[in-house]
C-alpha positions as CSV (number, residue, x, y, z in Angstrom):
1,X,11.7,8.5,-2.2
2,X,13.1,11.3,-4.5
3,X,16.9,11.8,-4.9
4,X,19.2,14.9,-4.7
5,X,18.6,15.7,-1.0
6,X,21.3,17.6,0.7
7,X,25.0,18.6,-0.3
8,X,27.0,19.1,2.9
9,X,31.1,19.1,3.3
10,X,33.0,16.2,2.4
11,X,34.9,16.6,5.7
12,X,32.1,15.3,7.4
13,X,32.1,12.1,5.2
14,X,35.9,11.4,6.2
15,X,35.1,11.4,10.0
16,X,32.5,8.8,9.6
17,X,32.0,5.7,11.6
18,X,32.6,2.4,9.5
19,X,28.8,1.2,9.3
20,X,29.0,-2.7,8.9
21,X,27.7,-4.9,5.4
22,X,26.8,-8.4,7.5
23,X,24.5,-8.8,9.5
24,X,26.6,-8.9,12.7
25,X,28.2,-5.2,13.2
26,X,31.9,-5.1,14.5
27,X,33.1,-2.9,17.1
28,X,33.1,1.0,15.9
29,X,37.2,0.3,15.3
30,X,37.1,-2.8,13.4
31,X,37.2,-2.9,9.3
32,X,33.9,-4.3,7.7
33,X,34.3,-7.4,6.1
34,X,33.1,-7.7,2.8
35,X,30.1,-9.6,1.8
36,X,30.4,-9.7,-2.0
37,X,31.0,-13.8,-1.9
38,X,28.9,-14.6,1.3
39,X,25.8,-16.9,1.6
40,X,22.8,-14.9,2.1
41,X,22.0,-14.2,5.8
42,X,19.1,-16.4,7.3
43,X,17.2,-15.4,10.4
44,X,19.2,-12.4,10.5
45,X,19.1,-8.8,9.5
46,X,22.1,-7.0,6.9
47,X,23.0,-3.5,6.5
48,X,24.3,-1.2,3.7
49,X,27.1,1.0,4.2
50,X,26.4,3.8,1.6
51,X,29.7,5.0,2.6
52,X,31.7,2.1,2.3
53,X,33.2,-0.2,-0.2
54,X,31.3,-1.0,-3.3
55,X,30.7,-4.4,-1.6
56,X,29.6,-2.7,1.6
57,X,27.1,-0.5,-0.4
58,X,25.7,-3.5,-2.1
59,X,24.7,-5.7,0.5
60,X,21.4,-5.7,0.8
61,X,21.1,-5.9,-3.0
62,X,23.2,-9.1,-2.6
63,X,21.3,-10.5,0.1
64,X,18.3,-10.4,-2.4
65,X,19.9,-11.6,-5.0
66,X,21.7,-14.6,-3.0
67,X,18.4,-15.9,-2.0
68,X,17.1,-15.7,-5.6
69,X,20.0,-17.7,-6.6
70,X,19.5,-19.9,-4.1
71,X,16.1,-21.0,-5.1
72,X,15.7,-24.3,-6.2
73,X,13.6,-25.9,-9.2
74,X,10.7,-25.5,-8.7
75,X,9.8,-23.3,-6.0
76,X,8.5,-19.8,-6.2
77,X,9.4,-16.5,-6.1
78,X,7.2,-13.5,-4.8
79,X,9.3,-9.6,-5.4
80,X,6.8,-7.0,-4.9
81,X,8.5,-3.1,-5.4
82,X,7.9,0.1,-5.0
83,X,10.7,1.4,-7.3
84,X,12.8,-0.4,-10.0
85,X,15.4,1.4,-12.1
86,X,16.6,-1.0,-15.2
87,X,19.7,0.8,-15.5
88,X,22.5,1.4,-12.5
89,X,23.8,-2.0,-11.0
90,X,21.2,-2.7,-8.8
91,X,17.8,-2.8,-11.1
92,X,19.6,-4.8,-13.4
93,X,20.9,-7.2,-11.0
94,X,17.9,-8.4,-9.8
95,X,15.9,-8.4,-13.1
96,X,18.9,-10.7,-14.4
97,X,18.6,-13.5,-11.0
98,X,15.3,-13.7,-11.5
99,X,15.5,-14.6,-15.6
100,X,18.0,-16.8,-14.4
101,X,15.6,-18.4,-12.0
102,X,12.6,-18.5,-14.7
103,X,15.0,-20.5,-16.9
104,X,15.9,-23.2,-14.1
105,X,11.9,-23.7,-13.7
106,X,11.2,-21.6,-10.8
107,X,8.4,-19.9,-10.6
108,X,8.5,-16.2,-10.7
109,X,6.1,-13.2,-9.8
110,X,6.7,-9.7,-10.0
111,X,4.1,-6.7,-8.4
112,X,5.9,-3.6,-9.5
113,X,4.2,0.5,-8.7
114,X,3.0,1.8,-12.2
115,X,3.9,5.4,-11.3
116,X,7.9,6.1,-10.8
117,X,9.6,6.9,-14.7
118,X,11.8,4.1,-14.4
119,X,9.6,1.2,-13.6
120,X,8.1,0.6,-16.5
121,X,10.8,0.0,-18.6
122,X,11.5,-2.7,-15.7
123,X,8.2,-3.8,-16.0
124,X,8.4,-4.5,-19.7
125,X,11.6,-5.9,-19.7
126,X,10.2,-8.9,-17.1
127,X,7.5,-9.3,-18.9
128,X,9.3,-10.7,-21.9
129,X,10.7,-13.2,-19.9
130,X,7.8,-14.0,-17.4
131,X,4.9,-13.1,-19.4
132,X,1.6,-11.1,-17.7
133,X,-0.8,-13.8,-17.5
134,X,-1.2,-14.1,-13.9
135,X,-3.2,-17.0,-14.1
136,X,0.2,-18.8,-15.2
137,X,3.3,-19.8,-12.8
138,X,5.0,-16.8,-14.1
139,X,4.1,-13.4,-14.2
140,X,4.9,-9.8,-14.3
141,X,2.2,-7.1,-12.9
142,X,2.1,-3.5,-13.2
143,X,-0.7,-1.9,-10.5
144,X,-2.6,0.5,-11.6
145,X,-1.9,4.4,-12.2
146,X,-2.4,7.1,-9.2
147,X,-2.7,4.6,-7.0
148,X,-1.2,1.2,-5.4
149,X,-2.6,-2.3,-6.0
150,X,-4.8,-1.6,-3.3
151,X,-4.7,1.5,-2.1
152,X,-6.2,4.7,-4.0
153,X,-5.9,8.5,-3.7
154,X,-6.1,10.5,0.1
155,X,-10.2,10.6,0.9
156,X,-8.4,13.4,3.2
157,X,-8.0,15.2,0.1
158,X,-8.2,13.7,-3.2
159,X,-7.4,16.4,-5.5
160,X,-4.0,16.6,-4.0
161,X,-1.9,15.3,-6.7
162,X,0.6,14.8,-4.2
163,X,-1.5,12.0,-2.6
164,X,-1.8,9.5,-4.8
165,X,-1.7,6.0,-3.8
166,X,1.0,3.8,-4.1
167,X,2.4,0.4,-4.1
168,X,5.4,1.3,-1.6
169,X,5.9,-2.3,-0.2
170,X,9.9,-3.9,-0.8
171,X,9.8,-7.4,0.2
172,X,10.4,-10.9,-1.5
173,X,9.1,-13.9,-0.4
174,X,10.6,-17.4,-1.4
175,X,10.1,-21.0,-1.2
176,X,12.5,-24.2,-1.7
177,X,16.0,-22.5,-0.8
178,X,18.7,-23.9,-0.4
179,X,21.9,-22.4,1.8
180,X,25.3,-23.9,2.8
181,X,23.7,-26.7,2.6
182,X,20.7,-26.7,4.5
183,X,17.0,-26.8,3.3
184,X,14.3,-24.2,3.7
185,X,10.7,-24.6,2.6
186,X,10.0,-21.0,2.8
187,X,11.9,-17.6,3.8
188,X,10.7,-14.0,3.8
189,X,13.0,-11.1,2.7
190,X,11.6,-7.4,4.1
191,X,13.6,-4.3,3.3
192,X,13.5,-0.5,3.0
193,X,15.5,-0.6,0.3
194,X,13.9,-0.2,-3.1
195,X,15.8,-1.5,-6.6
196,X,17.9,2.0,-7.5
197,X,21.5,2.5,-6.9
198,X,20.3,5.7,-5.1
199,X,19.5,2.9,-2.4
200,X,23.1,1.8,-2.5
201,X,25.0,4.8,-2.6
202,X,23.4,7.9,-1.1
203,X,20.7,5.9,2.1
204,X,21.1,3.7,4.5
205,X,19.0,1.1,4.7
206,X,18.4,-2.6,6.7
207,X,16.8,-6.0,5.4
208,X,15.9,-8.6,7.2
209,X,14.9,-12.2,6.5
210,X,13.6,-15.6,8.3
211,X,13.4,-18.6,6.7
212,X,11.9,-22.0,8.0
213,X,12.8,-25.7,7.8
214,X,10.1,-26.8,9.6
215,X,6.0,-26.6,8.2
216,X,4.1,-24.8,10.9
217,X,6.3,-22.8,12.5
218,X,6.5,-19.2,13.0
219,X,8.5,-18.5,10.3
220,X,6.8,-20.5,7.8
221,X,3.6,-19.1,8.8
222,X,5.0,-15.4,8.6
223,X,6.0,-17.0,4.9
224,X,2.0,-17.8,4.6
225,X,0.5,-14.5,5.8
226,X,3.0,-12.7,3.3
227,X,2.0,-14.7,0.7
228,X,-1.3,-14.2,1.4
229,X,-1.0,-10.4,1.2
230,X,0.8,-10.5,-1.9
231,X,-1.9,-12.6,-3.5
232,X,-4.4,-9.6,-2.2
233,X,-2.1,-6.9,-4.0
234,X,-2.5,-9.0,-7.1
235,X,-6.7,-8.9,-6.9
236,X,-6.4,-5.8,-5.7
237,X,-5.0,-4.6,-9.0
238,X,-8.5,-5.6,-10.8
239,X,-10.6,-4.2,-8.2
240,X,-11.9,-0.2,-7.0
241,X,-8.6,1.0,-4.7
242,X,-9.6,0.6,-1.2
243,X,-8.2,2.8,1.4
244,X,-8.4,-0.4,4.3
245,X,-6.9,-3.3,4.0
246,X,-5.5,-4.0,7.3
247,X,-4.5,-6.8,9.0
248,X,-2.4,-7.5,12.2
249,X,-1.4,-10.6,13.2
250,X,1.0,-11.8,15.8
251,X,2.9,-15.1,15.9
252,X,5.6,-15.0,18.0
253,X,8.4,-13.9,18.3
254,X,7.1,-11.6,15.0
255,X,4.2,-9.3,14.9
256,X,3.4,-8.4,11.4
257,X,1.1,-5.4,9.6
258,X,-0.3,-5.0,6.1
259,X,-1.8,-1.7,4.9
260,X,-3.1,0.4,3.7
261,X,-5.3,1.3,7.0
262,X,-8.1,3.8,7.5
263,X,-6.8,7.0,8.6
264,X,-6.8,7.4,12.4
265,X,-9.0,10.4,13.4
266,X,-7.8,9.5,17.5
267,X,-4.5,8.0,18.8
268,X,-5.8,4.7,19.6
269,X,-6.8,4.3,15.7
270,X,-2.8,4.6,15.0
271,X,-0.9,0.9,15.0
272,X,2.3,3.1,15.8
273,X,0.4,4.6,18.9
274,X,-0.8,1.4,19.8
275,X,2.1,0.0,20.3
276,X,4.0,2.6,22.0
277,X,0.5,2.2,24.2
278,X,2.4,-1.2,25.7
279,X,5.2,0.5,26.8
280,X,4.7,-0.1,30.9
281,X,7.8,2.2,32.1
282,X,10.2,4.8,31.5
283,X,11.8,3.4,34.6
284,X,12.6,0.0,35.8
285,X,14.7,-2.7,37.8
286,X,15.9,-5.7,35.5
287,X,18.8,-7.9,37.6
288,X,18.6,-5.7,40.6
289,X,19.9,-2.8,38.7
290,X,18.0,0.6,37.8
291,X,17.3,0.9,34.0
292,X,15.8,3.6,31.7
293,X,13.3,2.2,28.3
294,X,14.9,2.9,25.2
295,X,13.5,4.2,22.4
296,X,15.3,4.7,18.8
297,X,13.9,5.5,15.6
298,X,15.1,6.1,12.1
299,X,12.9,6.5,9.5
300,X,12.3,8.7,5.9
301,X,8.9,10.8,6.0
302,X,7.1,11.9,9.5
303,X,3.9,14.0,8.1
304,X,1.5,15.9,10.2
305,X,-0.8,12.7,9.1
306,X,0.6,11.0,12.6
307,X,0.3,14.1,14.8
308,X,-0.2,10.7,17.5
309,X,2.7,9.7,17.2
310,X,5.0,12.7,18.0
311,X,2.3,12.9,21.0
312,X,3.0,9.8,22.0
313,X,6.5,10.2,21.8
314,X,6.6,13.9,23.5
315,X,4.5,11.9,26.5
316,X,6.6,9.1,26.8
317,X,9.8,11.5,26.9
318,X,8.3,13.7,29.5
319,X,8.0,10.0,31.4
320,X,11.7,9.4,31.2
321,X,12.0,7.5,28.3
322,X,15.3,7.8,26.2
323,X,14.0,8.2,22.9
324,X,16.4,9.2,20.0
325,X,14.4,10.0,16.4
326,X,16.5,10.3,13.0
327,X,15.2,11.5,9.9
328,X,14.8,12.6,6.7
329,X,11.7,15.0,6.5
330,X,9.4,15.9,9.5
331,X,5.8,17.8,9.1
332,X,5.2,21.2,9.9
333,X,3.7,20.5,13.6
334,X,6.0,17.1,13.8
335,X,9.3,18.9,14.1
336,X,8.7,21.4,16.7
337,X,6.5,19.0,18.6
338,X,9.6,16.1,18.6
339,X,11.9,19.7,18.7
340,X,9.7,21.1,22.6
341,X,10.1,17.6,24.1
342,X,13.0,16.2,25.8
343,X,14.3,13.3,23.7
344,X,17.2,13.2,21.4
345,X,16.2,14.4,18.0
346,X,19.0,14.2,15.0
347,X,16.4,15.3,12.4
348,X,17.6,14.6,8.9
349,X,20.8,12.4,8.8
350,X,23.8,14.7,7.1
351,X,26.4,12.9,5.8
352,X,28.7,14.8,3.6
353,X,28.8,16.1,0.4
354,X,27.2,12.8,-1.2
355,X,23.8,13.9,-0.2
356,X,23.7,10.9,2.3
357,X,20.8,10.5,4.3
358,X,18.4,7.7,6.5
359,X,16.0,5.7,4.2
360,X,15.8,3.0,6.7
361,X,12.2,3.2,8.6
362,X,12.7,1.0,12.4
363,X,11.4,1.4,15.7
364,X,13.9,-0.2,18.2
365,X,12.1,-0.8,22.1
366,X,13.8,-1.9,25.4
367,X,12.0,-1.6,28.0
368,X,9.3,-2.9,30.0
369,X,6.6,-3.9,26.8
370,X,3.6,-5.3,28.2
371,X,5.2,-7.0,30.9
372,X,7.9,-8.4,28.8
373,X,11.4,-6.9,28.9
374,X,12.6,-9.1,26.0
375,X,13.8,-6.1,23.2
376,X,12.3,-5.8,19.7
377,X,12.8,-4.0,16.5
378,X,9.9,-3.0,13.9
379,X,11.4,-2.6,10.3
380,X,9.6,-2.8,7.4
381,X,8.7,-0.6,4.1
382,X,6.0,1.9,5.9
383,X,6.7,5.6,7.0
384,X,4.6,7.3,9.3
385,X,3.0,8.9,6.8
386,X,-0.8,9.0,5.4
387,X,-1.5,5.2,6.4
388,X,-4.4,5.0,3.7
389,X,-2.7,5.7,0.4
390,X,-0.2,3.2,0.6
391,X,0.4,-0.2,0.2
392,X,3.1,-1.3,2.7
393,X,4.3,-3.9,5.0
394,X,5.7,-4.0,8.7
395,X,7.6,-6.4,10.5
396,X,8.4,-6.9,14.7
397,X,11.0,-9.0,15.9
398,X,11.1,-9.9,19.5
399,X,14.7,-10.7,20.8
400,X,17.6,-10.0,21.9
401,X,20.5,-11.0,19.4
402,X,18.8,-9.5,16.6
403,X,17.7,-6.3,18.5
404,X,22.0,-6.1,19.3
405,X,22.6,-5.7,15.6
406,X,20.1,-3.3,15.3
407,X,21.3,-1.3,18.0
408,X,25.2,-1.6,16.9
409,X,23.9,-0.1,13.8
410,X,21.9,2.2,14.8
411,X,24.8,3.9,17.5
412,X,27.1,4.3,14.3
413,X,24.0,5.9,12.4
414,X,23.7,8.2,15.2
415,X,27.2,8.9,15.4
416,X,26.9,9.8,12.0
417,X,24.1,12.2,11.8
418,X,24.4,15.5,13.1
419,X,22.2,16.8,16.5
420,X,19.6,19.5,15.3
């Protein structure tokens, strides 16, 4: 995601709604308490306020960072990145927990994207702590150039420099954590937010991490499918880039994809599609009262790639869905497609003169979903962009509690972005 989007008036950043730094948002009046000092969040999502207090601004960083620190001896340590910067707080920050972690005996493992400027400098500076022997219980990887670990250059058209592969996934796994306390054999940290202070500052952006106490269970074997992937991405990197690598699996109450995914030449070869496909109703009854599926998304890059999707969405809006899209940038047939139907679109989030915009990439669903009413948010690293040239990770959550924060969230965010 490059940098320097929009310059807008600084007005507009005074009347903004206080976005929350925990993972449970207060009420639009209350002050957001800081999280500079706090545990890291388990079985939770957390929110950056890029408009808020340094502390606010850095709490997704923190949550990472927490749960680094609150590995124990050891156990292991998984960061895979799209973009590091070594200088800023953020970078740094992170690079420094995990050399801390190194030194206490915990095993450590970096997959870092070879192509942004400022992530090799990262890269080398890990590697003179960890090492790049990944045969070891310590290592730092680079993937390989013009292209992710796995994925490889558009077969849609591969002399487009601007289609390159990458390695876009931002999400740490862990095992042996401790917190207040309490034991967990393995925990999972997905987030939109790369390592850059641009993450902090000038985007807004969510994380959200499950942990496990118990072998077996959902969470832990989320934990196992993730570490699974990231040990793919690792023989990936020796290996031909392959444009498929897909795999879907659900374990509830979490439905989890990996990419990179052939590119979908009909609607029902789009996951996104597919599972706007299980929405049953615009309009239903739940406790004897009338009620209307909602539909929210915020997200970075919508290309022409996903034409399906803004199908999908147009459809389901003609249905009587309330659907409300926020974004950065929108293809050429995207925009006036989302523009024609009638659904609530916000188009790029702007936010004052501090070029502040949406980097956050969730679907939010409440409605009638394959018979089950129960809401759910999809977060995760992946756009809907070209699905092939990217490696990237996406997470569902079914429920209720955590679908509230999201949605608390997500009503500020709206509040804050203007209506195109």
């Amino acid at each position: 995601m490059s940098r320097g989007f929009w310059k807008w008036s600084a007005t507009v950043v005074a009347a903004a709604v206080t976005f929350s730094a925990v993972s449970v948002l207060p009420n639009k009046a209350e002050a957001a308490p800081s999280a500079n000092a706090a545990a890291p969040v388990i079985n939770g999502p957390i929110f950056n306020n890029p408009l808020g207090s340094p502390a606010e601004r850095r709490t997704v960083i923190d949550q990472l960072v927490g749960l680094i620190e609150a590995t124990q001896p050891g156990g292991e340590i998984i960061v895979v990145m799209h973009e590091w910067m070594s200088e800023g707080t953020a970078g740094p920050a992170v690079v420094k927990a995990l050399k801390a972690a190194d030194s206490r005996s915990v095993m450590v493992k970096v997959i870092l994207d070879s192509e942004l400027k400022e992530n090799p400098a990262t890269y080398s500076d890990l590697a003179g702590t960890l090492g790049t022997d990944t045969s070891g219980s310590s290592w730092a990887l680079l993937c390989p150039r013009n292209r992710g670990c796995i994925a490889g250059t558009s077969p849609n058209d591969p002399n487009d420099p601007n289609d390159l592969g990458d390695s876009h996934n931002k999400f740490a796994i862990f095992s042996k954590l401790e917190v207040n306390g309490k034991a967990y054999g393995s925990a999972v940290f997905q987030s939109s937010s790369n390592l850059h202070d641009w993450y902090l500052d000038e985007s807004f952006n969510d994380a959200y991490t499950l942990a496990s106490d118990k072998r077996g269970d959902a969470e832990d074997l989320i934990y196992g499918e993730y570490r699974r992937y990231a040990f793919q991405l690792l023989k990936g990197a020796g290996e031909p880039h392959r444009n498929d690598n897909y795999a879907s699996f659900f374990i509830s109450p979490y439905r989890l994809r990996f990419f990179p995914r052939r590119e979908a030449t009909a609607p029902e070869g789009d996951p996104m599609v597919e599972t706007l496909n299980n929405i049953d109703k615009c309009q239903y009854s739940a406790a004897g009262q009338a009620r209307t599926t909602k539909i929210d998304l915020a997200l970075t890059h919508f290309t022409n790639y996903r034409i399906h999707i803004a199908d999908k969405l147009a459809q389901l809006a003609t249905q009587g869905c309330d659907i409300t899209i926020i974004g950065s940038t929108f293809g050429s047939k995207i925009e006036p497609k989302l523009k024609s139907a009638p659904l609530d679109f916000r188009g790029a989030c702007h936010i004052g003169a501090a070029e502040v915009t949406s980097h956050t990439k969730i679907t939010m669903i409440n409605g009638p979903f394959k018979g089950d009413t129960t809401p759910r948010v999809i977060t995760g690293s992946a756009n809907f962009t070209m699905m092939s040239r990217s490696d990237d990770a996406e997470l569902m959550i079914v429920g209720g509690g955590d679908y509230e924060k999201y949605a608390r969230w997500y009503e500020n965010l709206k509040d804050a972005c203007a209506s195109q």
